[in-house]
C-alpha positions in Angstrom: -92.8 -37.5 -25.0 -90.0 -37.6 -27.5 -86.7 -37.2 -25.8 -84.6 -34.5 -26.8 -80.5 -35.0 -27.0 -78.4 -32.0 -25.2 -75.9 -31.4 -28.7 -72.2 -31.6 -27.9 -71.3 -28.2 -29.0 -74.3 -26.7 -27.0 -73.9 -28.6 -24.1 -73.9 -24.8 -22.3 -76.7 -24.0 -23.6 -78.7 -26.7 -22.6 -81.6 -25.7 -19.6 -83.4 -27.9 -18.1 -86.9 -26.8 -17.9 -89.3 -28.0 -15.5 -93.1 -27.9 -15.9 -94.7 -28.6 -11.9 -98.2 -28.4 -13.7 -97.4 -31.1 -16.3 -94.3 -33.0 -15.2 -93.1 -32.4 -18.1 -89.4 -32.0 -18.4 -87.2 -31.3 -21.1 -83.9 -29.8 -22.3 -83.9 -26.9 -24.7 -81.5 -24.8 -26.5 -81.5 -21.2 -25.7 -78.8 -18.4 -25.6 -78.5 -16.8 -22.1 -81.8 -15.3 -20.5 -82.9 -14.6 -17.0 -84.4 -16.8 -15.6 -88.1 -17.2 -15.3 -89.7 -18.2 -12.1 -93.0 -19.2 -11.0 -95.3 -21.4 -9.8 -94.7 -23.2 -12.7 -91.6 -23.3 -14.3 -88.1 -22.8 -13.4 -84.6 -23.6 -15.6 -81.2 -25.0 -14.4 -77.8 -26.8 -15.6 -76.9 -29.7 -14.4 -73.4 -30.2 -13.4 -72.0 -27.2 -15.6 -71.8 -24.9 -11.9 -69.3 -27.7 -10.4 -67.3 -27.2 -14.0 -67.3 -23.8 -14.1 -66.2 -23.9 -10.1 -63.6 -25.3 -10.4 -62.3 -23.8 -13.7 -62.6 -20.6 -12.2 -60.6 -21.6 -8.9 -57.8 -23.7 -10.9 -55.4 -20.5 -10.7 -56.1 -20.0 -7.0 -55.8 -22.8 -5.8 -51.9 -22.3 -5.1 -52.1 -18.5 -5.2 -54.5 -17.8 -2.9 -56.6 -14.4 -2.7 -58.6 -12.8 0.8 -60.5 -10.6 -1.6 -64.1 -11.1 -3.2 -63.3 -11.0 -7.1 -64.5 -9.2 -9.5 -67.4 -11.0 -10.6 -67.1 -10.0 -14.4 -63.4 -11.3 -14.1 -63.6 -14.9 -12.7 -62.5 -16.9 -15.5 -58.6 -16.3 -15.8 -57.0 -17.1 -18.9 -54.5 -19.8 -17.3 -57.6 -21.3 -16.1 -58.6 -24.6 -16.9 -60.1 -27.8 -15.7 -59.1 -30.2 -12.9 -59.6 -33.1 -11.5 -62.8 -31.7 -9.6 -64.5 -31.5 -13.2 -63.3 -34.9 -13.9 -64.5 -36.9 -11.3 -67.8 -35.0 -11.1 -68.1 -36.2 -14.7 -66.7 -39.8 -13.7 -69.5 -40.4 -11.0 -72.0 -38.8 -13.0 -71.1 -41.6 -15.7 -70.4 -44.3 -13.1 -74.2 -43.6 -11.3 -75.6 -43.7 -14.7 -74.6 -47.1 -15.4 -75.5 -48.6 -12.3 -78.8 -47.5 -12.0 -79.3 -48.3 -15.7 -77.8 -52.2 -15.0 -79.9 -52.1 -11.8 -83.2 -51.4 -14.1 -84.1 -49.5 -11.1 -84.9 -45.5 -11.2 -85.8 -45.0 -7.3 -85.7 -46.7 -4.3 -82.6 -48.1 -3.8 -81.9 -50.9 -1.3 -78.8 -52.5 0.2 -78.6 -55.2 -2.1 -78.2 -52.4 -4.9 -74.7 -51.0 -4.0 -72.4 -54.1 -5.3 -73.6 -52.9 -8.7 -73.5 -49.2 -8.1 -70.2 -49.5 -6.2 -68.9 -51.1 -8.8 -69.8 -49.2 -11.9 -68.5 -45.7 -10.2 -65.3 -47.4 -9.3 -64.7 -48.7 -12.5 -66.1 -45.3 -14.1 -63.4 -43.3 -11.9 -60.6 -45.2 -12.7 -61.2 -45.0 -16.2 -61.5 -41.2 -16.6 -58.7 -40.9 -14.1 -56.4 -42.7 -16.6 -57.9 -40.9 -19.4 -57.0 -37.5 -17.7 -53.9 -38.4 -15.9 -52.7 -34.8 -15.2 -55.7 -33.4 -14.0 -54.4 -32.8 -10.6 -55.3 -35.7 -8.8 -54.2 -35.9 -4.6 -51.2 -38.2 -3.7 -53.5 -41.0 -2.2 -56.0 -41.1 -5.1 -53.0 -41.0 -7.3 -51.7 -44.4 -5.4 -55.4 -46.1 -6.0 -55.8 -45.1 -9.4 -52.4 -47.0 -10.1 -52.9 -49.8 -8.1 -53.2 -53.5 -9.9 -56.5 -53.6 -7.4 -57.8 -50.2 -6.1 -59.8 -49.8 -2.6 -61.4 -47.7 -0.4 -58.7 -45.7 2.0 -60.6 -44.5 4.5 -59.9 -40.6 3.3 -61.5 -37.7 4.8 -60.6 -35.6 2.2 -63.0 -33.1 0.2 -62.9 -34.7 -3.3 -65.8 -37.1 -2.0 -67.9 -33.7 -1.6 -66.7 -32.1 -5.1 -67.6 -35.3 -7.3 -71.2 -35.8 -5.5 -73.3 -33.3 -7.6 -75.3 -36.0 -9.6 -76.4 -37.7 -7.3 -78.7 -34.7 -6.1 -80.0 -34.4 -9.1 -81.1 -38.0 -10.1 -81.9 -38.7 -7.2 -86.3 -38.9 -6.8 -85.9 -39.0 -2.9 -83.3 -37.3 -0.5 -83.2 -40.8 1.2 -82.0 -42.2 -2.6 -80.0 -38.9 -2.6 -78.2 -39.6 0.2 -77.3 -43.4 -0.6 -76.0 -42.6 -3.9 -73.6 -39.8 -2.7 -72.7 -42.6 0.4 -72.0 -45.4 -2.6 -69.7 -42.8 -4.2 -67.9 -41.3 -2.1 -67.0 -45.3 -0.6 -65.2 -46.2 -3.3 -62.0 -44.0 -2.4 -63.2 -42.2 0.9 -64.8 -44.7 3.4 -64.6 -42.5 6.4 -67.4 -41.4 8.0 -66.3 -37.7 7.4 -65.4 -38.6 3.5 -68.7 -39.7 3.1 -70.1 -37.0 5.2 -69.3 -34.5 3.0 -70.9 -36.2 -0.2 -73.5 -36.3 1.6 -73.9 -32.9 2.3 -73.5 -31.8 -1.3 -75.7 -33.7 -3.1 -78.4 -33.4 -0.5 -78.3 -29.5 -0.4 -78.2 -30.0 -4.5 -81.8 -32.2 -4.2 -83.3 -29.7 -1.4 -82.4 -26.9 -3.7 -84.0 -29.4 -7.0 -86.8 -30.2 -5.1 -87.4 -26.3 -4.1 -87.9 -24.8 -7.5 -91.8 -23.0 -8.1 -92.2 -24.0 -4.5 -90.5 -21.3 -2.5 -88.5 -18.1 -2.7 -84.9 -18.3 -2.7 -83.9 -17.5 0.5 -86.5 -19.9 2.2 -84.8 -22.7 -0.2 -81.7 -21.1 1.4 -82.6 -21.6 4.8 -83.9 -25.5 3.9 -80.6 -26.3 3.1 -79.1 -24.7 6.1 -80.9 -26.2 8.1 -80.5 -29.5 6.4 -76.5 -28.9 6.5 -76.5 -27.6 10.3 -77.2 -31.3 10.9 -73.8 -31.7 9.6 -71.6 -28.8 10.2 -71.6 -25.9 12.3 -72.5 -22.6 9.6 -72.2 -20.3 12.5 -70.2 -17.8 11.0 -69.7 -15.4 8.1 -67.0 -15.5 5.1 -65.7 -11.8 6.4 -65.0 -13.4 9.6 -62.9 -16.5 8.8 -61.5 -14.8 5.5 -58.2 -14.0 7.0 -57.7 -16.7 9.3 -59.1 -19.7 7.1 -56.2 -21.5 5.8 -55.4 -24.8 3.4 -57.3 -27.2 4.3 -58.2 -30.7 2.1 -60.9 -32.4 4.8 -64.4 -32.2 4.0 -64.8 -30.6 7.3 -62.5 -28.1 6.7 -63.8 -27.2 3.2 -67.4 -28.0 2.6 -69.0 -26.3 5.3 -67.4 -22.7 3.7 -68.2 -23.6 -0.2 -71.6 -24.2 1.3 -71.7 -20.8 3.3 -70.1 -19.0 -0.1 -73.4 -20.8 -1.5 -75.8 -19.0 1.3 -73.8 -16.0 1.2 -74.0 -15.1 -2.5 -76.7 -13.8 -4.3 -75.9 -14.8 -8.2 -74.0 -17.7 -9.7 -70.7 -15.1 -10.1 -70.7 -14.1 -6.2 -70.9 -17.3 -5.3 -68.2 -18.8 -7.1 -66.1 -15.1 -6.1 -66.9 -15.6 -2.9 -66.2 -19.0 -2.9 -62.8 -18.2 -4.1 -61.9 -15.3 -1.4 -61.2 -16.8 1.6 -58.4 -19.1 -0.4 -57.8 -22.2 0.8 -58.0 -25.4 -1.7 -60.0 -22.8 -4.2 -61.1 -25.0 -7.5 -63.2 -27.4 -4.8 -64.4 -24.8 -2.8 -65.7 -23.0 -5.5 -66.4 -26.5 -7.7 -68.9 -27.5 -4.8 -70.3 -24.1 -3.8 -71.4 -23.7 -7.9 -72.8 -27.0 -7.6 -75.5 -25.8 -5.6 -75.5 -22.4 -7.2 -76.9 -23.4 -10.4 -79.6 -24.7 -9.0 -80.6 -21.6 -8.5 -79.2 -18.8 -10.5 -78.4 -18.9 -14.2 -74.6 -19.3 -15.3 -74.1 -16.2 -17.4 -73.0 -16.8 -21.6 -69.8 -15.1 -20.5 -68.3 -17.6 -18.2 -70.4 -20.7 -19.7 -68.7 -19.6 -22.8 -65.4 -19.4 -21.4 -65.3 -22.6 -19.7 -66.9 -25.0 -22.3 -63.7 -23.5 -24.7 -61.3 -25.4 -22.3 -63.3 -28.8 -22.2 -62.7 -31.2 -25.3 -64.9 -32.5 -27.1 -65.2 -35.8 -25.3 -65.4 -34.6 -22.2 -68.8 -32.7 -23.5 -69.9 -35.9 -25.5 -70.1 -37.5 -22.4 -70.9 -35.2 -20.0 -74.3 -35.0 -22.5 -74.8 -38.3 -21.9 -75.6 -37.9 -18.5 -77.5 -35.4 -18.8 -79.5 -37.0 -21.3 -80.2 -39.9 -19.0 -81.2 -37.3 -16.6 -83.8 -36.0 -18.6 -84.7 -39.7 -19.5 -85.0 -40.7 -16.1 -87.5 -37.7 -15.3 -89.7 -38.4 -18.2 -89.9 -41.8 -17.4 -90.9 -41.2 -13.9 -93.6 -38.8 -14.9 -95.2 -41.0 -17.7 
């Protein structure tokens, strides 16, 4: 099958459709539709939910709300990209190349994470200096200057926020899981760093893995089951939302982007709710879109409005990936 290239000024267009009959995956260009579910087929983005996440939490994240948004509403017009956007697209790049020096698609191995550690390292360093005011953390900040960057042991939440890819190129959660542990290592080597990665991009191939199999809310309870492994998600957003304060640990961060996910009902609540109980907003909502768009559609509206404040590099390469995505699934299922 003839592979078809995502275009850089549709890049939020592009769905990626997927055929369970046939295997037979492919991006398309379509305006905004609902999407259609059955045994069959079912559509998603790829990346674009963290993006939009996080552009839609930018103003919040130092002007906190304790109120669910209005859904309509959610993308401000100070808003803009971060450094959550950045990175997602940096590992996303940085995954890419290692698997395609590795020659390898599935079934990764110890020996493989030199290579891999390596290429997401050097791909995160390089968009970090290419967007140096994107809002980077003190301690990334002092590794992205360094003459010879490493690991320092962070338990922060940015390991979580950049992890997306890795659920979906991933063929197996085992490969999911060692991919999101390979990139979250090169900054945040703590168990709780790495954690947190893992928990993202493993909810993200549940969710992948889910689609024309099962309802919603059973591919819902999959991934909080999978997550309850991890954190405790015995609670509700209404009854943290006025106590839950700033908090930059995956710990204290993850495990309520990932309830906003349960929670929500649409793309918009989830990001809205996402963004209500405050806290460090853009990667809260940048992770809980993540899993979002797995399974509900990113209306025109806000796809619109976010792609306006991306430049055109950024969407150059950000099709990239996603065109070795698509690659990588077609050449699985020839």
């Amino acid at each position: 099958m003839n592979n078809i290239d995502v275009s850089v000024d549709d890049i939020g267009n592009g769905k990626a459709w997927v055929e369970n009959l046939w295997l037979d995956r492919h991006l398309c260009r379509t305006g905004f539709y609902d999407r259609y579910i059955s045994e069959r087929t079912h559509s998603f983005t790829v990346m674009l939910g963290a993006i939009c996440g996080d552009v839609a939490g930018s103003v919040y994240e130092h002007h906190n709300i304790k109120y669910v948004h209005d859904k309509n509403r959610l993308i401000r017009h100070s808003a803009h990209f971060t450094d959550d956007s950045v990175l997602t697209l940096a590992v996303a790049e940085g995954i890419m190349n290692g698997i395609k020096l590795l020659n390898k698609q599935k079934s990764f191995i110890a020996d493989d994470e030199t290579v891999l550690f390596e290429e997401i390292k050097k791909s995160v360093y390089f968009y970090g200096k290419l967007y140096p005011h994107a809002g980077y953390g003190r301690s990334f900040k002092s590794w992205l200057y360094s003459s010879d960057p490493k690991p320092y042991n962070s338990w922060g939440n940015g390991s979580a926020m950049r992890a997306s890819y890795a659920g979906f190129i991933a063929q197996t959660l085992e490969d999911t899981e060692y991919l999101a542990t390979v990139s979250a290592k090169i900054t945040h080597d703590h168990p709780k760093g790495i954690e947190g990665a893992v928990a993202v991009a493993g909810s993200i191939f549940i969710l992948k893995e889910s689609l024309g199999k099962c309802e919603k809310e059973e591919a819902k309870k999959m991934v909080q089951e999978y997550v309850s492994n991890l954190y405790d998600l015995n609670f509700s957003l209404d009854e943290i939302r006025e106590s839950y304060h700033f908090d930059v640990s995956c710990q204290g961060s993850v495990p309520y982007a990932i309830k906003a996910f349960l929670e929500g009902s649409s793309f918009e609540e989830v990001l809205a709710l996402a963004i209500s109980i405050g806290g460090d907003s853009d990667i809260i909502a940048a992770i809980a879109g993540s899993l979002a768009e797995v399974l509900y559609p990113i209306s025109e509206g806000i796809r619109d409005r976010v792609l306006k404040r991306l430049d055109r590099g950024f969407k150059s390469h950000l099709a990239g990936t996603i065109d070795f995505w698509m690659d990588t699934i077609n050449n699985l299922n020839s």
